[in-house]
N, C-alpha and C positions, 0 to 999 in steps of 0.2 A: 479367391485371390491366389496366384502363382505363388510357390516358395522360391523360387532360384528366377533371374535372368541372364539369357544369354546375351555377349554384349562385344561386340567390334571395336577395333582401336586404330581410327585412321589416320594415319601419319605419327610417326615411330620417332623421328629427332626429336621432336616436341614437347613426347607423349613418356617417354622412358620413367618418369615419376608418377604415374596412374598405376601402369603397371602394376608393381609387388602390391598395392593397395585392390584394387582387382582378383590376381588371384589368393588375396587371403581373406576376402570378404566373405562370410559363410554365407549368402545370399546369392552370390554371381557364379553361376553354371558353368556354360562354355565360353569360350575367348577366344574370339580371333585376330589376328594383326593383320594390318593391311600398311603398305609401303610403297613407292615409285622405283625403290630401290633396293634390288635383289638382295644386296648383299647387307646391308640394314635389316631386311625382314628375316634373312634369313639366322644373323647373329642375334637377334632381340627373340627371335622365335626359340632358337634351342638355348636361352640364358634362363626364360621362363619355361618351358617344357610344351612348346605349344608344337601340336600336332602340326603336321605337314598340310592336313587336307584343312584350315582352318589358317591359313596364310594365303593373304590376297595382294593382288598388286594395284588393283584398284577400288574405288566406290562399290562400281557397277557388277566387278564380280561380287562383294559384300552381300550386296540387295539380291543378286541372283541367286547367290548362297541358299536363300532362305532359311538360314540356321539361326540367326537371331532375332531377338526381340528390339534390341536398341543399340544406337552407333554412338561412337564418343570420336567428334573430329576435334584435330590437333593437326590440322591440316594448315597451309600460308593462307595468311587475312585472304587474298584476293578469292580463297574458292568459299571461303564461310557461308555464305549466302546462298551459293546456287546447292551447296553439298547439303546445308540445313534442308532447303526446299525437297530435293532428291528424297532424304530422311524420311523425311514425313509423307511423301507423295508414295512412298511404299510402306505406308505402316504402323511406321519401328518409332521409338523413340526416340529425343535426338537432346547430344549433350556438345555444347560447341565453345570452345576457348575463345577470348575478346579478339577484338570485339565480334558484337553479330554478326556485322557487315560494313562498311561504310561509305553506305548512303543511306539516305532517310527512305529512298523506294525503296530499297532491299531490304532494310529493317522490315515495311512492311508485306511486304511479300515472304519472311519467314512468319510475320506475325499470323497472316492471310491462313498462308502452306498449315501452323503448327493449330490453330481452331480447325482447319476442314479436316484434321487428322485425326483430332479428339486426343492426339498422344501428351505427352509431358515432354518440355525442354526445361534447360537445366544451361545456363550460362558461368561456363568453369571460370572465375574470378578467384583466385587465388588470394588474394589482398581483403576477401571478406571472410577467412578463415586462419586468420597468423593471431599468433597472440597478443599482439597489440591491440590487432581490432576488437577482441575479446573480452580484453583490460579494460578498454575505455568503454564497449558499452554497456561492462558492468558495471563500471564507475557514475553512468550516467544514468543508466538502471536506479541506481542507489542515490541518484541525488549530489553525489559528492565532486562531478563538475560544474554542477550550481547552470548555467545558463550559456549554450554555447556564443560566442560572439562575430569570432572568425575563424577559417579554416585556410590551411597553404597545403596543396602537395606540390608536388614534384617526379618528371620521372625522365631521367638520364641516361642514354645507353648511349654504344656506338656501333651504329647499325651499318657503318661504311663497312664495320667487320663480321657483317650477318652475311647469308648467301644472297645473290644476288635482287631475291625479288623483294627486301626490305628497301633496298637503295632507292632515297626521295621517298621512302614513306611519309606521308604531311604528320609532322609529328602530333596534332590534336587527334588525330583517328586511333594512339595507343597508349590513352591517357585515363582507360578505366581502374587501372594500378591503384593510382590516387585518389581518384573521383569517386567509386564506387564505395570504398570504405568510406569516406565524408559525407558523402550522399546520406549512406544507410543511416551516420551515427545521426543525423540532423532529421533523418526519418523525409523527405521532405524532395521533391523532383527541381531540374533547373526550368525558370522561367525567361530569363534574359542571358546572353551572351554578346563580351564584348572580346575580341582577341585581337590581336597583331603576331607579323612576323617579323623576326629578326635573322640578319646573316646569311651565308651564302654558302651553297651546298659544292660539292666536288665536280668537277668540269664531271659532264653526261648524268647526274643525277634526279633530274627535272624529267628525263624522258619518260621514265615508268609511269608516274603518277600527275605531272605536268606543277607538280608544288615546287617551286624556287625556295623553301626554308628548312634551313636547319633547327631551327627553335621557332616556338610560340609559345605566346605568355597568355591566358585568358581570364575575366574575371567573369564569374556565372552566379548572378542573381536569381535564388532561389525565391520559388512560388509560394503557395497555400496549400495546394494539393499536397495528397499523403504520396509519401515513395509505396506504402502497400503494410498489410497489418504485421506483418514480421518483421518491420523496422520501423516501429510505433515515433510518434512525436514526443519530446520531455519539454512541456513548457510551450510556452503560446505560440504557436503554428504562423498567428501573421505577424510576429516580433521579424523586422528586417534583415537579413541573414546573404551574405554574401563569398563565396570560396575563390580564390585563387592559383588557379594551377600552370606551371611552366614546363614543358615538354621540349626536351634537345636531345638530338636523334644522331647527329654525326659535324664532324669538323669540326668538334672542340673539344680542347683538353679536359676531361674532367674524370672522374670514378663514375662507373655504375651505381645507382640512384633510384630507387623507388618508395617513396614515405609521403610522410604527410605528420601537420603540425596542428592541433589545435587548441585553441583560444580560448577561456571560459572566465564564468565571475569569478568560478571558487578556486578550482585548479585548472591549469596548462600542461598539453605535451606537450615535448619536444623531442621530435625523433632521435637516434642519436646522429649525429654530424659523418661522422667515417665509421667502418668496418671496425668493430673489436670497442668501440666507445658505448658509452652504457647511454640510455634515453634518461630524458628529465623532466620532470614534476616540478610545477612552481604554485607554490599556496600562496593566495591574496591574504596576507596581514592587517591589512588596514583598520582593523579594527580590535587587531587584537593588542591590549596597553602591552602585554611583556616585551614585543618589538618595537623599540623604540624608533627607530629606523623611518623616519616618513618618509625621505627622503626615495626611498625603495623598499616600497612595502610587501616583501614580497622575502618567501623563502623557497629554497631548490634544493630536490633531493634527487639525487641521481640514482638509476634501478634499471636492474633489466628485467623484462619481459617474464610475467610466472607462465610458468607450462602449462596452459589453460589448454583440455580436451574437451571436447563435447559429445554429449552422450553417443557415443560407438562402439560394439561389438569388441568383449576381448581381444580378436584376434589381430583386429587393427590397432589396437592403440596399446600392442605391446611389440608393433614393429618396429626395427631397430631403424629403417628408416623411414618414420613418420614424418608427414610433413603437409601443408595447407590440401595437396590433391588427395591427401586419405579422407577427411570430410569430406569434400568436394564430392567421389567418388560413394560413400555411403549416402550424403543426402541426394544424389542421382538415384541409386537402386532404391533405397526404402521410395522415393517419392514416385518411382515406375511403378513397385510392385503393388502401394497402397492406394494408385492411381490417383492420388492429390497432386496437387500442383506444389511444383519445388519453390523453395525459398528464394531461389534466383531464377525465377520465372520467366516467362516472355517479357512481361511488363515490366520486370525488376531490369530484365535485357535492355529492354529500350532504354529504360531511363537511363543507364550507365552507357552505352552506345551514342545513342544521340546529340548530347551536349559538343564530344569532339569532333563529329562530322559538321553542325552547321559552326563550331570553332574556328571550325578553317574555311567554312564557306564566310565569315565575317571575316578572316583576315587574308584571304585572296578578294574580296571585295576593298576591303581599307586601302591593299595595295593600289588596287585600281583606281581608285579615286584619289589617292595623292599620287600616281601617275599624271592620270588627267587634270589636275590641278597643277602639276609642274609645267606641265605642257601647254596650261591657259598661259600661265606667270609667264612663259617663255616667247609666247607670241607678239 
């Protein structure tokens, strides 16, 4: 087994919080940056000390490079797929920020590309490494959410003010934020999907991607199947189990937004509401005589989030700016160099990928069908 991997980082606006997690990993060797844009690679290259001959301006010099072992794209949604396939068709390793892709062929076409490679992918989910998700699936570990019942996320931005190739993103294709940590905690893959859309996007934003919405709401009826043995079951696997997720992408007033709530017999989260507000805990009383209270049986204690690390190398987890992509980036390298497969695996990929693509494939069908249904009434 190798000690050290060498390891690419393509696409730099994206990627700027890998980075110092990368070069203080005692495990990752060389680094190279790769950018479309001169003057990005050139500033991100001498902040980190990164050699000249080891700055790329695209993929393709990457792969020619032949200096690495594995790439980590940070690249825009629309190259994820064809950049994953690339990856693997030369090799290397390949580590790629949400989603995979979005469509279901492309999904499988990296699935295809990352078996004939025999390499390790590694799906950068950020949302399955904060301390919340931590909290709760030790809490659930332990028993002490008792039985999950429902789940909501949520994830809110405004993408009018991203650079251009977000604009008309279909908001369910960037909804692994929410989904993937509810997925993991429920252990458990989606079976059924219902969505709609709501609202209207900014005159020319339909061209990119041909989605008319600014929001979609969907409810995704979870199966029997396992999500995979790193995110085990608590509790009976065909108990009916249902989540909730709302994706708005632009044209409306709101805060930047990404959480999720869940439900249980014993205890409830509840994210916190706004910036700087603390999360809440709600214990089911009802059976306890000191609370007299039937009426709402129920107590809430407000906390924030304990600074839960998981097992990583000194040198990470005494950086001053640690944060979800320093795991991210250790279980990438430990799971190349001990050549097992990562905790957010191909399989782990799809299942957090694919829920928002046929999301929006149900609520550009919904549309269509009360189109054509206005247009029977009308005749």
């Amino acid at each position: 087994m190798a000690d050290t991997l060498n390891i690419a980082v393509v696409g730099l606006s994206f990627g700027g919080g890998y980075i110092p997690a990368l070069c203080a990993h005692p495990s990752v060797g060389e680094i190279g940056l790769c950018d479309l844009n001169e003057e990005t690679l050139r500033a991100v290259s001498e902040k980190h000390g990164i050699a000249k001959i080891c700055r790329y301006r695209n993929l393709d010099e990457v792969i020619g490079s032949h200096r690495f072992d594995a790439v980590m794209l940070l690249s825009p949604i629309p190259f994820h797929a064809d950049q994953s396939v690339a990856v693997f068709e030369a090799g290397l390793h390949c580590a790629c920020t949400v989603p995979m892709a979005t469509t279901a062929l492309d999904c499988e076409r990296v699935a295809a590309a990352r078996k004939k490679s025999g390499r390790t992918y590694t799906l950068l989910e950020t949302s399955l490494c904060t301390n919340e998700f931590y909290f709760l699936q030790d809490m659930l570990r332990r028993g002490e959410l008792g039985d999950i019942q429902f789940m909501r996320g949520v994830w809110y931005n405004h993408l009018d003010q991203h650079p251009k190739w977000w604009h008309g993103l279909p908001p369910m294709h960037y909804i692994t934020h929410p989904l993937a940590p509810m997925l993991a905690l429920a252990g458990r893959t989606v079976k059924k999907v219902s969505c709609y859309g709501s609202g209207t996007l900014p005159p020319g934003f339909e061209k990119g991607y041909g989605n008319p919405f600014p929001v979609e709401t969907a409810i995704f009826e979870l199966g029997e199947e396992s999500l995979s043995v790193d995110f085990p079951v608590y509790g009976d696997q065909k108990r009916p189990l249902a989540i909730e997720v709302t994706s708005i992408t632009a044209n409306t007033a709101l805060q930047n937004k990404e959480t999720f709530d869940v439900f249980c017999s014993k205890h409830s989260f509840f994210w916190a509401t706004h910036p700087g507000d603390e999360h809440a805990l709600v214990r089911r009383t009802l059976n306890e005589p000191k609370f007299a209270d039937k009426s709402n049986p129920a107590v809430m204690m407000k906390f924030r989030s304990p600074n839960i690390r998981t097992d990583i190398p000194d040198a990470l987890r005494n950086l001053s700016s640690w944060t979800p992509q320093t795991n991210l980036v250790h279980e990438f390298v430990t799971a190349c160099l001990e050549q097992r497969p990562s905790l957010y695996d191909i399989d782990a990929a799809k299942a957090f990928s694919l829920p928002g693509i046929l999301a929006h494939d149900a609520a550009m069908r919904a549309r269509k069908e009360s189109s054509a249904a206005e247009q029977k009434e009308n005749k």
